[in-house]
Every structure is written in C-alpha cells, then in structure tokens.
N, C-alpha and C positions, 0 to 999 in steps of 0.2 A: 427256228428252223428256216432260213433265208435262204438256204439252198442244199441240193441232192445228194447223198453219199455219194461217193465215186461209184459202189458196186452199182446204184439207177443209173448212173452216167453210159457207164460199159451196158446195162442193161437195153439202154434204149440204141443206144448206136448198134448192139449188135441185134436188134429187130427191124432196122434202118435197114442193114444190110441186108440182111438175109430173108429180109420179103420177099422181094422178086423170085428168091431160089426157091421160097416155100409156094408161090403163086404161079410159077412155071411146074414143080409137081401136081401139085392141085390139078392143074390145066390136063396134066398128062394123065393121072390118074384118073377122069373124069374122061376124057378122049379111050383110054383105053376100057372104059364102061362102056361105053357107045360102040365100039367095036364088040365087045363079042356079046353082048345084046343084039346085035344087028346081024352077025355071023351065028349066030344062034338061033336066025330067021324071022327075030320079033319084026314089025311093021314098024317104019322109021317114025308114023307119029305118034304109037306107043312107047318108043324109043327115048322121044324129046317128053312125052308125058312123065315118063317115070324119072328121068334126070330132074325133072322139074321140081316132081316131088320130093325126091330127096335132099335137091339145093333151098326146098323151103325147110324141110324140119331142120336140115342143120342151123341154118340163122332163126327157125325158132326155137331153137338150143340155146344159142347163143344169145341171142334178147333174154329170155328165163335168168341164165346168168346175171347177165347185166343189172336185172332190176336188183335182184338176190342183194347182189352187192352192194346195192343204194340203203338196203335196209339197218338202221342203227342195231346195234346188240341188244335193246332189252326188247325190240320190236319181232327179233325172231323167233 
C-alpha cells in the first residue's frame, strides 16, 4: 500500500477546506452562548468560568478518543 485510495484523497482535501467553515461556527456557536448567558444576568466571570469548562470536557472527549483508537484489537 504506497499510497491513499482516491476516496482518503477527497477525504482529506475536503477537511482542508471546510475547516475554517467548521471553526467560524464553532466561534459563532460559542459567542452566541456567552450572549445569552450574559443576557440572562449571569456575572461575566461566571460567564468565561463555565465556557471554560465546557471547552475542557470537550477536548477531554476528544483525547479519550484518541487513546481508544491507539489500542490494538485483542487489547480491547
């Protein structure tokens, strides 16, 4: 196997591309938490506390994954 089916080819180019789109929602979806958090009277640095926390559990979702994946099949 010296190289990628065409479908990894198109797979990667189109994560290439469509990051930024996925990283501009994220941005917006996360701005628009902090608004009505904030319009809903919470204190701004309860505000940044709890975005905090949320933006850790999901990257420690996503490391759990990660390892998962490292592991061989008769190891799981």
């Amino acid at each position: 196997m010296d190289t990628l089916p065409s479908w990894a080819w198109w797979m990667i180019a189109a994560a290439v591309l469509l990051s930024p789109a996925f990283a501009f929602l994220l941005a917006l979806v996360v701005e628009i938490f902090v608004g009505v958090l904030k319009e809903g009277g919470l204190p701004a640095l309860l505000t940044l506390v709890s975005v905090g926390v949320i933006g850790r559990l999901l990257l420690l979702k996503r490391r759990v994954r990660h390892r998962a994946r490292q592991l061989v099949g008769d190891q799981a």
